[in-house]
C-alpha positions as CSV (number, residue, x, y, z in Angstrom):
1,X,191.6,175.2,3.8
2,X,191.0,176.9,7.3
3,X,187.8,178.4,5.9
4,X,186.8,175.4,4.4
5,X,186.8,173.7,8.1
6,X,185.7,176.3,9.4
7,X,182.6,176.4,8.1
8,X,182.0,173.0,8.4
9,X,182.5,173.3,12.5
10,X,179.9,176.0,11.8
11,X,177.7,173.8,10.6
12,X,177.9,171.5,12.9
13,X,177.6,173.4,15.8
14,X,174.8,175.1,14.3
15,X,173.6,171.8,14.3
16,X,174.1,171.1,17.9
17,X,172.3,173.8,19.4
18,X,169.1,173.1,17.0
19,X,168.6,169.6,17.7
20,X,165.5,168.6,19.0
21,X,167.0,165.6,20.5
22,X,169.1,167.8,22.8
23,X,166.4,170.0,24.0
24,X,165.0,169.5,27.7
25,X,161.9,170.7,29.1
26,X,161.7,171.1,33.1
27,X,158.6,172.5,34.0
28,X,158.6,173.1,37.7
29,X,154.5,173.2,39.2
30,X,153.5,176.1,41.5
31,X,151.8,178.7,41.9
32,X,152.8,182.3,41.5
33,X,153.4,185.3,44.1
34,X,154.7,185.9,47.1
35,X,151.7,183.8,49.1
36,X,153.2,180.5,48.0
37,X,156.5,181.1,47.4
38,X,157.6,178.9,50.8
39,X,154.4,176.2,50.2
40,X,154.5,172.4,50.0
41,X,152.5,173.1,46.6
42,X,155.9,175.2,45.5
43,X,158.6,173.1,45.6
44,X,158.5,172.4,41.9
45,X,159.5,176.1,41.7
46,X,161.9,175.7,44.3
47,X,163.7,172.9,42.7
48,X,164.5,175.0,39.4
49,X,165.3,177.9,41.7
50,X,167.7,176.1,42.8
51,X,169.3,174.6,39.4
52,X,169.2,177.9,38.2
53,X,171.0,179.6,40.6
54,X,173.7,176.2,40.8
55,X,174.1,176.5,36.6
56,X,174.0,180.8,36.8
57,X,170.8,180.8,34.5
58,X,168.3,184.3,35.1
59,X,165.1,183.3,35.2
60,X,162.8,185.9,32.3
61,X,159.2,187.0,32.3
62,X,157.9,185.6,29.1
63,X,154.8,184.1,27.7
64,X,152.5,182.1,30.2
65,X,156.2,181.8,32.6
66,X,158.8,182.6,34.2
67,X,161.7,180.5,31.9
68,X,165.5,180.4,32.1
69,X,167.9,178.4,30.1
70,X,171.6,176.7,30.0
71,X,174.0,174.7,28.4
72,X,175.2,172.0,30.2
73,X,177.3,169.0,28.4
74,X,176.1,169.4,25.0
75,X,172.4,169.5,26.0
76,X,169.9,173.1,26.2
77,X,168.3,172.8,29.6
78,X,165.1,175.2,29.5
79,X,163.6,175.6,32.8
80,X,159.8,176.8,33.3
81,X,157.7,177.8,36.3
82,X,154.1,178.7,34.6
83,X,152.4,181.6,35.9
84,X,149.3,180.1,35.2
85,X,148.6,178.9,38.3
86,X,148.4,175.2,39.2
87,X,145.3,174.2,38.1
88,X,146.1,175.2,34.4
89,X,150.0,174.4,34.2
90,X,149.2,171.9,30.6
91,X,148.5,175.1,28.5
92,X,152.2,176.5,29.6
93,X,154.0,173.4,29.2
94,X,152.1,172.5,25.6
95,X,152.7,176.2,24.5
96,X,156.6,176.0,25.6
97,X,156.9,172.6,24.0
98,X,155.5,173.8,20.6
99,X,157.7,176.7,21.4
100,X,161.0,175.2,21.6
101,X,160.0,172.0,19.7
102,X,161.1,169.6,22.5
103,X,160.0,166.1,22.0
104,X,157.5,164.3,24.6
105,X,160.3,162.1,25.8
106,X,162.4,165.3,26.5
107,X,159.7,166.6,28.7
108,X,160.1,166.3,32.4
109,X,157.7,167.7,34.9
110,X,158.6,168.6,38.7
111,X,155.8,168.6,41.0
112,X,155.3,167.8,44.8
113,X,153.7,164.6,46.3
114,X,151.4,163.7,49.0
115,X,152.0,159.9,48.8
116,X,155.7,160.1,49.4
117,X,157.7,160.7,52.8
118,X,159.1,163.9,52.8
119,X,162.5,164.3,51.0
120,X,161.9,161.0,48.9
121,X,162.2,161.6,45.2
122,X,160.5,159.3,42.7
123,X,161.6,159.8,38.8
124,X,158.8,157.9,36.1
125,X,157.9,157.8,32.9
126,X,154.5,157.7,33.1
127,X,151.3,157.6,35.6
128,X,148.1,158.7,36.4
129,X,147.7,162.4,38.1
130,X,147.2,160.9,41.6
131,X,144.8,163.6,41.9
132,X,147.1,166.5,41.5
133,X,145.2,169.3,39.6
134,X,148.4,170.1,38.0
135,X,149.4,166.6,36.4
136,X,145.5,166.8,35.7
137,X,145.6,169.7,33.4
138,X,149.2,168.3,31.7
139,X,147.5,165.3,30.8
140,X,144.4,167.0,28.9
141,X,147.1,169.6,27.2
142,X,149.2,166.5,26.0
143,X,146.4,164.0,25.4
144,X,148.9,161.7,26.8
145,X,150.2,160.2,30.5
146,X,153.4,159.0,28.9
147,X,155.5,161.8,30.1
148,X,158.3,161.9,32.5
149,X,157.5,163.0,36.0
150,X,159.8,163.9,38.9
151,X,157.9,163.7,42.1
152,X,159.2,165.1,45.5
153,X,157.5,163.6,49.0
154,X,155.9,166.1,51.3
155,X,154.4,163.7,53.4
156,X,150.9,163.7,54.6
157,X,150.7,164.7,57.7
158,X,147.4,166.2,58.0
159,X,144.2,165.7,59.9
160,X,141.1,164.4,57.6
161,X,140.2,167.5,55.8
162,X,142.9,169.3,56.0
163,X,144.7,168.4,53.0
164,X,144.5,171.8,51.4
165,X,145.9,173.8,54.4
166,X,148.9,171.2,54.8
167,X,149.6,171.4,50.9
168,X,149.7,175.2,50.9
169,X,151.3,175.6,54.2
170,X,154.6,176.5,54.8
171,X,157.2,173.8,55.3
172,X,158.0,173.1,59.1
173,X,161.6,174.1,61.1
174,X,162.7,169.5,60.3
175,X,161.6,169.8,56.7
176,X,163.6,173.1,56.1
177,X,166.8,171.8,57.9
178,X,166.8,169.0,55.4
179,X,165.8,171.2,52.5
180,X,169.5,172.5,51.0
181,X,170.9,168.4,50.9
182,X,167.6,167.5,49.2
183,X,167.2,170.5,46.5
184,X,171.3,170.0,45.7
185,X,170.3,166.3,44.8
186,X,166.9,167.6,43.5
187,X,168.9,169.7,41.2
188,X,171.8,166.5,40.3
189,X,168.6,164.8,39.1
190,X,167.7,167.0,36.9
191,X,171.0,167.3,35.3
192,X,171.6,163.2,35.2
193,X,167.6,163.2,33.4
194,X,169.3,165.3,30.0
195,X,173.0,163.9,30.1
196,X,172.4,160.1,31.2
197,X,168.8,159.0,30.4
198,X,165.7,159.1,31.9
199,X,166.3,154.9,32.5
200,X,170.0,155.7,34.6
201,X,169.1,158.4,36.5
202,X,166.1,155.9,37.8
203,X,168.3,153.5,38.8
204,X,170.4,156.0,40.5
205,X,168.2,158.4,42.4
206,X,165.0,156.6,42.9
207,X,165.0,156.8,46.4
208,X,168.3,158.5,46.9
């Protein structure tokens, strides 16, 4: 009889950690090496540093990324920062997806934004690529713009022509004192996005 349960737990927890359904993708833009570790254009990276380090996941060389995952309330977080540079971030993303066989609506994408104040965070479910090279290439990889996005304000403060500089500069002495509070809520996001629904955690961090 024990057997007999037994394997039928088996099976269902076998069950559990194959589901597709409970399978998130959090792909973190950036760009690799030690030049824009601290960069506007980085905090994507940032972000899943810090969720990684909150949740104890090691982040592993592997194909076209770094990736770590974890286990968090019955879901399989898997956490990628592409080392393909910014500019080509879709073919990580649409390998790691075919990879892992995450659904579309599973996906979410963490990537920095010019058209927000810094600190704000903005969760959607679909959008245009505002011009971000990164979004840019996701969107030719997937064929698609229905794909969740999670989009962190770095302000635009920056003369007329300097928008490259300010977006891979270094963050200033105001923004980093406010960094720690805003990658801790960065990182509750994340976790409210695979546990309570991309629609809930809209409604309660959209603009947190």
């Amino acid at each position: 009889m024990l057997s007999f349960f037994g394997r039928i737990l088996g099976k269902r927890n076998e069950r559990e950690k194959t589901d597709p359904m409970k399978k998130f993708l959090i792909a973190g833009l950036g760009n690799i090496g030690p030049k824009y570790e601290n960069t506007r254009h980085n905090i994507g990276f940032k972000i899943l540093d810090e969720l990684a380090q909150k949740r104890e996941a090691t982040f592993e060389t592997q194909k076209l990324g770094d990736v770590a995952s974890f286990r968090f309330k019955g879901r399989t977080f898997i956490l990628l920062k592409p080392s393909t540079y910014m500019n080509l971030s879709g073919k990580a993303v649409n390998y790691w997806m075919q990879k892992e066989k995450i659904a579309l609506e599973n996906l979410l994408v963490v990537t920095d934004d010019l058209n927000l104040d810094f600190g704000t965070i903005r969760l959607k479910t679909k959008g245009s690529d505002g011009g971000h090279n990164g979004l840019k290439d996701i969107q030719s990889q997937l064929n698609t713009t229905k794909y969740n996005r999670f989009r962190f304000g770095i302000g635009d403060k920056f003369n007329q022509g300097q928008q490259v500089d300010y977006v891979l500069g270094e963050w200033g002495d105001e923004e980093r004192k406010h960094m720690p509070e805003r990658l801790e809520t960065s990182a509750e996001l994340i976790l409210s996005f695979g546990t309570a629904g991309v629609s809930n955690t809209m409604n309660s961090f959209n603009g947190k």
